[in-house]
C-alpha positions in Angstrom: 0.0 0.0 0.0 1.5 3.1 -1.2 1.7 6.2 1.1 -0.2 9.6 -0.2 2.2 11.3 -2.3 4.2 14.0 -0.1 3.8 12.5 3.2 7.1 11.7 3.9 6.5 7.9 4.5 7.8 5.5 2.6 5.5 2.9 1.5 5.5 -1.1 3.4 7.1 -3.9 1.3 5.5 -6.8 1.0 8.9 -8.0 1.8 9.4 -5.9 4.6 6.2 -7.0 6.3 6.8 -10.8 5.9 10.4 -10.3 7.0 8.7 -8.7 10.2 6.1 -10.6 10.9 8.5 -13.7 11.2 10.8 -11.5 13.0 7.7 -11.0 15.9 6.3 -14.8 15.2 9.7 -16.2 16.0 10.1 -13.7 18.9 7.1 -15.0 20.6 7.5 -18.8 19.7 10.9 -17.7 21.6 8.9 -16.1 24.9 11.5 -13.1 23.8 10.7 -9.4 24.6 11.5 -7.3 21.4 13.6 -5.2 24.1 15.7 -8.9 24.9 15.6 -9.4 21.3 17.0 -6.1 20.5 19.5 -6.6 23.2 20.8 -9.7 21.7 21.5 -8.3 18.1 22.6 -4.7 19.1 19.7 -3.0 17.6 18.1 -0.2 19.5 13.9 -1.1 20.6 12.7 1.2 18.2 14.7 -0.1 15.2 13.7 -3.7 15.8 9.6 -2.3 17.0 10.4 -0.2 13.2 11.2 -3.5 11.6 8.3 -6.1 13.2 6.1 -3.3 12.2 7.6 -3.8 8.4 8.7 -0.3 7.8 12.3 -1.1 8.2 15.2 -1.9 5.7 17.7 -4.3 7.2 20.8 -4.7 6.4 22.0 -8.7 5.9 24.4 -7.9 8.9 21.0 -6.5 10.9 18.7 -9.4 9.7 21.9 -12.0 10.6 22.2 -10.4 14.0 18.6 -10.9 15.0 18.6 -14.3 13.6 21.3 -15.4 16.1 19.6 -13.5 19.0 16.3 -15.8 18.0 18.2 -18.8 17.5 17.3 -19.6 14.1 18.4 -19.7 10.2 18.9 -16.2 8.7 17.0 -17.9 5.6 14.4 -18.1 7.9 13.7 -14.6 8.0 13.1 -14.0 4.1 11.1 -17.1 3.7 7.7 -17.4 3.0 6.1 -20.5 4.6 3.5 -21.4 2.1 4.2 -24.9 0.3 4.4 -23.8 -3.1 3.7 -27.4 -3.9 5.2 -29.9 -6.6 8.6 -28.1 -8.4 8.5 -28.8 -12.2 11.6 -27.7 -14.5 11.7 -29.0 -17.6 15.6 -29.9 -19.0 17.2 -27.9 -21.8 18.4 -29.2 -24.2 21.6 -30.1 -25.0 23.8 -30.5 -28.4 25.2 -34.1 -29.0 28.3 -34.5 -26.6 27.6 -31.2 -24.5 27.9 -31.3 -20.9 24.1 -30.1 -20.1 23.7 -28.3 -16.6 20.4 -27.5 -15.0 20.3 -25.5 -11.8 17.6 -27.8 -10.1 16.7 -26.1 -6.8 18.5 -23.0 -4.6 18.9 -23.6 -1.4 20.7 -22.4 1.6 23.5 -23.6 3.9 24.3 -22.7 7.3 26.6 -24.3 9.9 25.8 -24.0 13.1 27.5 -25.1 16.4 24.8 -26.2 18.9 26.1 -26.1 22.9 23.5 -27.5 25.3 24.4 -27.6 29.0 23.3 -30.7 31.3 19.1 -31.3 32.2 18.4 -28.7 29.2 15.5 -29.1 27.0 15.1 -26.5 24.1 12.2 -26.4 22.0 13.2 -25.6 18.2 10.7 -23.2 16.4 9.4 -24.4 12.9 11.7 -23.0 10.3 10.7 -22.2 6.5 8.9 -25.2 4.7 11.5 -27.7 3.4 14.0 -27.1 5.8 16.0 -30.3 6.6 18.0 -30.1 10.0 21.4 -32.7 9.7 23.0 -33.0 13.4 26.1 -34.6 14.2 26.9 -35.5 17.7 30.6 -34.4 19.0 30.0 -35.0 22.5 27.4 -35.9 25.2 24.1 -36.9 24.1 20.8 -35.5 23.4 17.4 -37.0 22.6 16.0 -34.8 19.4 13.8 -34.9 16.7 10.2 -33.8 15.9 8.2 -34.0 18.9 6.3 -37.0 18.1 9.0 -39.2 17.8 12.2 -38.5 19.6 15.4 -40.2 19.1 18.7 -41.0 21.6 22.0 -40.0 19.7 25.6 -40.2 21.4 28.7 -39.0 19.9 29.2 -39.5 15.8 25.7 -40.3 15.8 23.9 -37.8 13.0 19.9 -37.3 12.5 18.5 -35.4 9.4 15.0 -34.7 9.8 12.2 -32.1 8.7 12.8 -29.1 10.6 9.8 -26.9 9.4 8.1 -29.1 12.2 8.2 -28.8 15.8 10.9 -30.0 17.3 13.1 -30.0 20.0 16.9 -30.9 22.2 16.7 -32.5 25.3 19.9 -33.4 27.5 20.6 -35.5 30.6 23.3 -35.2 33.2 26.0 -34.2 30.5 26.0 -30.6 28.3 26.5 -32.0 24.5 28.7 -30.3 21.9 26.2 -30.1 18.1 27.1 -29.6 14.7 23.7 -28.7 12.7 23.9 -27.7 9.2 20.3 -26.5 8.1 19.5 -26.7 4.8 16.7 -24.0 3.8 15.3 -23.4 0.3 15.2 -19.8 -1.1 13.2 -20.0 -4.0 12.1 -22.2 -6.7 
């Protein structure tokens, strides 16, 4: 919606609104005040309040800081969590003995390392649709998964699973040491 011409406003993104409407969503799926939140990622209340509200534009460096103070993949922020259903690309072709290259499906990668103390249990928001969480024990052990169906994992042990479900961490008498390498789509 576009402001009236010579009011000074700029007009909302659609962009901008998604962005911060996940920015509040995963906030409160967090039990985070926007002033803890903006304490986390350095931003001032009024930038992030700005932001949730959809008028701001964020810098990558602003939307990654907030993503770390929520817990989550930055390429959660961006996405849009409606199933976009089947993807069909059709091939091109390709001349007799040419090397034919089809980008199938962007996606992104992040690394993150996952440090749980002892009798911890953290809850793990739904990320974007099509996420896929891949966890590799290093130490200690952890029961995770999807809610419904939790599974014990001990050091080398590694779980991929859906993680646009809930889903959660759960530790015993020993903190464990995580590797999780999320694996988001960004568009089709």
């Amino acid at each position: 919606m576009a402001a009236p011409s010579g009011s000074g406003q700029r007009p909302v993104s659609s962009t901008a609104a998604a962005v911060g409407a996940k920015i509040r969503l995963r906030r409160r799926q967090r039990g985070m005040s926007a002033a803890e939140i903006a304490r986390r990622a350095g931003l001032s209340k009024a930038t992030l309040s700005q932001m949730e509200a959809g008028k701001g534009n964020p810098t990558i460096g602003t939307l990654d800081a907030i993503a770390v103070a929520l817990r989550i993949p930055i390429a959660d922020l961006p996405a849009r969590d409606a199933d976009t259903g089947p993807v069909y690309r059709p091939g091109n072709p390709a001349e007799p003995g040419e090397v034919a290259r089809d980008l199938l499906r962007r996606i992104s990668l992040e690394n993150w390392r996952l440090r749980i103390p002892p009798e911890t249990e953290l809850t793990g928001v739904p990320h974007a649709t099509g996420t896929i969480e891949h966890l590799l024990i290093a130490a200690g052990h952890v029961t995770a998964w999807p809610v419904d169906a939790p599974q014990d994992l001990g050091p080398g042990d590694m779980l991929a699973f859906a993680g646009d479900v809930p889903h959660f961490y759960r530790t015993a008498a020993e903190a464990v040491d995580i590797t999780g390498v999320f694996a988001s789509p960004i568009g089709t």
